[in-house]
C-alpha positions as CSV (number, residue, x, y, z in Angstrom):
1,X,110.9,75.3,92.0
2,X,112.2,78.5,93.8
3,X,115.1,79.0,91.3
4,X,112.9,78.6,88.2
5,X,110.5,81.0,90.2
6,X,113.4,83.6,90.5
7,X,114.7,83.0,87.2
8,X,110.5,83.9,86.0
9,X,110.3,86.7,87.8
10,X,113.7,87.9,86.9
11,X,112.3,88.1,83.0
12,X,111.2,92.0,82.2
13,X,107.8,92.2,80.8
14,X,107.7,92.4,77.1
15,X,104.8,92.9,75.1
16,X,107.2,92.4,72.1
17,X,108.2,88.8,73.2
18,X,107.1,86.1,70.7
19,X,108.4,83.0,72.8
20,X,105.8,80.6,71.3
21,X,105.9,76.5,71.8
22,X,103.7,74.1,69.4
23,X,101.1,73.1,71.2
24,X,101.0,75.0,74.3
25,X,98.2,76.5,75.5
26,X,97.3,80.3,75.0
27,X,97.9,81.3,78.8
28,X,100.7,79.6,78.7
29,X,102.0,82.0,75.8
30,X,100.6,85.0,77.1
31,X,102.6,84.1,80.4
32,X,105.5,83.7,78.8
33,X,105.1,86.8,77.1
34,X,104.5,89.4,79.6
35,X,106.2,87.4,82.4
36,X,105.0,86.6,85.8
37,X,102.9,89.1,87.7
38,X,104.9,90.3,91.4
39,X,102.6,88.6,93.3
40,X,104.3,85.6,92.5
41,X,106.9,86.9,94.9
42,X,105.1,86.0,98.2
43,X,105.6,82.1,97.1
44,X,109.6,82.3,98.2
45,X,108.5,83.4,101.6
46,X,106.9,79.7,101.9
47,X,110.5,78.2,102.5
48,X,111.1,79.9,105.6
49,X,109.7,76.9,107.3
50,X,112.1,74.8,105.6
51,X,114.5,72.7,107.5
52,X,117.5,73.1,105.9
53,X,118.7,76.9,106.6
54,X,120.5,76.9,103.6
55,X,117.6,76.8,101.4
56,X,115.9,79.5,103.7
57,X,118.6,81.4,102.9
58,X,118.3,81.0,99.3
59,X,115.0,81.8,99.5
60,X,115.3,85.3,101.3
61,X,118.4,86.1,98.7
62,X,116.1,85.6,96.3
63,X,113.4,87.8,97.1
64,X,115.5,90.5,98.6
65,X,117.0,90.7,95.1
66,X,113.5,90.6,93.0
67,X,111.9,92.9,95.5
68,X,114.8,95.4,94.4
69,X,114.3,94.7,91.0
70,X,110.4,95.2,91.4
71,X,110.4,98.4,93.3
72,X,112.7,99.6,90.3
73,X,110.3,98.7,87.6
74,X,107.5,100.2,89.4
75,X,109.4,103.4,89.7
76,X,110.3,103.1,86.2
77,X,107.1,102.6,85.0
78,X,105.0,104.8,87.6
79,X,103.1,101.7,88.2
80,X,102.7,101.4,92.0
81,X,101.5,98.0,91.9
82,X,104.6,96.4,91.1
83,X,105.9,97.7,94.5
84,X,106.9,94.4,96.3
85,X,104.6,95.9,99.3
86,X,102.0,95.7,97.8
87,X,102.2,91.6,97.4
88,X,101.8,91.5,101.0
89,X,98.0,90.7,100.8
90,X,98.5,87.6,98.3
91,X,100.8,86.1,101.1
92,X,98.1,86.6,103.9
93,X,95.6,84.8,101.8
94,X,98.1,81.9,101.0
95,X,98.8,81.7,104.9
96,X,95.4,82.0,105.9
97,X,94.2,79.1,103.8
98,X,97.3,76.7,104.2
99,X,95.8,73.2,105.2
100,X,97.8,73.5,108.5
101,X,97.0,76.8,109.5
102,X,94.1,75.8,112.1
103,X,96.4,73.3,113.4
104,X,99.2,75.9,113.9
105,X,97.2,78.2,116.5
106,X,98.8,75.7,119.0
107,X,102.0,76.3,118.4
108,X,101.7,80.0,118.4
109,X,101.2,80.1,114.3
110,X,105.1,79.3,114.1
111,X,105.4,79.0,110.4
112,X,103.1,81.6,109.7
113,X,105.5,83.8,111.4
114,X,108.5,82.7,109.7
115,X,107.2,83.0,106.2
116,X,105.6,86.5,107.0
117,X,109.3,87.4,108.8
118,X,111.1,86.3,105.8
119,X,108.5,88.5,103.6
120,X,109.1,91.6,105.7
121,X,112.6,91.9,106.0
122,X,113.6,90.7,102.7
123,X,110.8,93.4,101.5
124,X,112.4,95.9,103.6
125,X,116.1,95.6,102.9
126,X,117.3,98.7,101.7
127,X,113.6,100.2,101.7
128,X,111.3,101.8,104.5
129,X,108.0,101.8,103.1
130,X,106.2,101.3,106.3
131,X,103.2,103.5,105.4
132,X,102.8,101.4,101.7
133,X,102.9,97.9,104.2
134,X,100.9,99.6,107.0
135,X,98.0,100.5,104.3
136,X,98.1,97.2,103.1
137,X,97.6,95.4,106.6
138,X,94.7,98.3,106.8
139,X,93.0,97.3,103.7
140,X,92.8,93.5,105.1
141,X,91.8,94.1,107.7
142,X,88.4,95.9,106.8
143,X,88.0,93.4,103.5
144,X,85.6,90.2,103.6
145,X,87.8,87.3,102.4
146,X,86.4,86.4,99.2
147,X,87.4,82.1,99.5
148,X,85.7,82.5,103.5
149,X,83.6,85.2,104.5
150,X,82.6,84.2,107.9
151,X,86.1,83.3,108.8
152,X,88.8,85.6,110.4
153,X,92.0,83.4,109.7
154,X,93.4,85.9,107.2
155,X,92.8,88.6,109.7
156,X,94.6,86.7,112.1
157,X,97.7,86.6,109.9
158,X,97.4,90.0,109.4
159,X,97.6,90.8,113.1
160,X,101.1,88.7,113.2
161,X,102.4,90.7,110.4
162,X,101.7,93.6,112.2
163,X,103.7,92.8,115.1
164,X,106.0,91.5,113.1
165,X,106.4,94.8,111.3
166,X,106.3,97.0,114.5
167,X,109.2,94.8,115.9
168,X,111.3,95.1,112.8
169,X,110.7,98.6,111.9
170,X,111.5,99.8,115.3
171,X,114.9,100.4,114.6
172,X,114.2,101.9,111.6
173,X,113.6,105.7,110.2
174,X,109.6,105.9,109.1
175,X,108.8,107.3,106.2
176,X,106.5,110.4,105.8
177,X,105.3,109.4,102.5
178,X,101.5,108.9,101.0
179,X,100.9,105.9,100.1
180,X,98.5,105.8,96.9
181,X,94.9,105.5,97.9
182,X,94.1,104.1,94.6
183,X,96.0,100.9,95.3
184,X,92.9,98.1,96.8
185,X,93.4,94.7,97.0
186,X,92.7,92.4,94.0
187,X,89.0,91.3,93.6
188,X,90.4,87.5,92.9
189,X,91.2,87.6,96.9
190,X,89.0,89.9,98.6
191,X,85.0,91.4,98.1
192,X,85.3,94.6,96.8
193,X,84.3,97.7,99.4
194,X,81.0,98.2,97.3
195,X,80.0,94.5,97.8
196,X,80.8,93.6,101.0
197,X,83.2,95.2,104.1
198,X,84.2,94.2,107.6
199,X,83.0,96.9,109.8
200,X,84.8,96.7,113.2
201,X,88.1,96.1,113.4
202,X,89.1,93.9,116.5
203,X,92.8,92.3,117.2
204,X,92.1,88.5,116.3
205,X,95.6,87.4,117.6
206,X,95.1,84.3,120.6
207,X,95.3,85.6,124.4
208,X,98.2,83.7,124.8
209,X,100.1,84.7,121.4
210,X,103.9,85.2,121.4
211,X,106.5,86.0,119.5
212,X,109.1,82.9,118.3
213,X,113.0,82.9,118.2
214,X,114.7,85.7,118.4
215,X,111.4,87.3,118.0
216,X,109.9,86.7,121.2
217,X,113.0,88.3,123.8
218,X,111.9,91.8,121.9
219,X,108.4,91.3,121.4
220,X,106.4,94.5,121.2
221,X,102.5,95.1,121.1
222,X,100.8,98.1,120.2
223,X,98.9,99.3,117.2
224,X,100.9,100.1,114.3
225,X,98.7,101.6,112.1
226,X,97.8,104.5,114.4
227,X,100.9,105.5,116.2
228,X,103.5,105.6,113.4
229,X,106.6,104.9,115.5
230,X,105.3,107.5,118.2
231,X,105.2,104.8,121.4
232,X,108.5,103.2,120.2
233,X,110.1,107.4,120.5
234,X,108.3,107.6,123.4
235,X,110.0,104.4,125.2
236,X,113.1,105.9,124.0
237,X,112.8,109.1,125.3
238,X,111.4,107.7,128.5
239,X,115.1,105.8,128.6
240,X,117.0,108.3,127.9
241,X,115.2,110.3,130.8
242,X,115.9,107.3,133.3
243,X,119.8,107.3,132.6
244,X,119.8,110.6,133.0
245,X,118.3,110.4,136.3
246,X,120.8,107.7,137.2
247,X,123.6,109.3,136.7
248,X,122.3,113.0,138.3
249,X,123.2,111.4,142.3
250,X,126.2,110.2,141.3
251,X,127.5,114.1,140.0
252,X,126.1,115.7,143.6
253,X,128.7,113.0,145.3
254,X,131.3,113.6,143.5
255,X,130.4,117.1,144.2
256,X,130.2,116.2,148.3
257,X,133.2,114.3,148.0
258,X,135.3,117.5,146.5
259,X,133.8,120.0,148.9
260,X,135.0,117.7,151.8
261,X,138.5,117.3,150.1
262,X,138.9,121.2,150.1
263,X,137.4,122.1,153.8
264,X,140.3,119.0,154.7
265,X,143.3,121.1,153.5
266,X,144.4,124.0,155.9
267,X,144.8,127.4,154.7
268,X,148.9,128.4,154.1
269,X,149.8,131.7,155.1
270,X,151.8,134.1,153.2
């Protein structure tokens, strides 16, 4: 499924195509036709869970390439839609209503952080389009799921992808771009602003959430849509200033220990 997927996805859209089949149905032709729609992207970051590592890595191969390809089109065509980022909402939905995501919370929502791990830093290979992701988590955060509007499960998945974001972006350089206010999240998923809104935005994640794997030794909280990096510059800073204080007593020693070595020597007389 995932290589057919790929190979889909790799297809250019095409208004011009006329791949037709006798007796298939019209939205299977129209499909065919303009290709898959990018949001189809967010269904390779459902192998993460997968067993076998080799077909994880397949999987993130796979979309590292296609989000390339993607964020190229999108350039090419000025269409911001097609950036890969902006499939980040259709994976939150698909998390949030996974038949095993309720049964998940007590084991820390393991392979919801693996597929949304998988998204991110295949997403961000080569890219740092933190503020485009950041606006995204934003936007779902304040929407009414459209499937559930009195649950929170996709805000609770977009909580986890925020720390997952923060942890893996910490090392990277953020970008001072706009993202495009324009781009909302797609009607089939969410209620529009106009119909219905979340007003208060709370953290949803469990008291007792952590981080898994190699995740969870560098696990940092905070709130990534306000600070922009500025509490991970500050830590650093605040490091930086603590060596620096370390290694102050040991110059006035060696300082001590040369004064000492000179009053030692006796004065030769000419």
């Amino acid at each position: 499924m995932a290589n057919k997927l790929h190979s889909e996805l790799m297809r250019p859209f095409s208004a011009a195509k006329r791949e037709q089949k006798i007796g298939s149905p019209e939205p299977f032709q129209h499909t065919r036709k303009l290709g898959l729609p990018p949001q189809y992207l967010a269904a390779l970051a459902l192998a993460a869970p997968d067993p076998e590592k080799a077909h994880v890595q397949r999987a993130r191969t796979m979309l590292t390439t296609l989000s390339q390809r993607w964020r190229a089109a999108a350039s090419r065509f000025k269409a911001p839609r097609l950036m890969p980022e902006v499939q980040l909402p259709w994976l939150l939905h698909v998390l949030a209503h996974h038949p095993d995501f309720k049964a998940e919370e007590d084991e820390a929502f393991s392979s919801t952080q693996k597929c949304l791990d998988l998204f991110l830093t295949a997403v961000l290979h080569g890219a740092s389009e933190f503020d485009l992701l950041r606006q995204m988590l934003t936007g779902v955060k304040v929407a009414v799921d459209r499937l559930a509007p009195d649950d929170h499960h996709v805000h609770v998945v977009a909580d986890i992808a925020r720390e997952i974001l923060q942890l893996r972006g910490k090392d990277r350089k953020w970008t001072q771009s706009i993202a495009p206010q324009e781009l909302g999240l797609s009607s089939a998923l969410f209620f529009r602003p106009s119909e219905r809104s979340n007003d208060h935005i709370v953290d949803y994640l469990p008291a007792n959430f952590k981080m898994i794997g190699s995740m969870s030794s560098s696990k940092v909280r905070g709130n990534t849509f306000s600070d922009g990096g500025a509490a991970l510059k500050k830590r650093g800073l605040l490091k930086q200033e603590a060596s620096a204080s370390q290694v102050e007593p040991r110059k006035n020693e060696k300082r001590q220990r040369s004064r000492k070595a000179l009053a030692s020597v006796p004065n030769s007389s000419m």
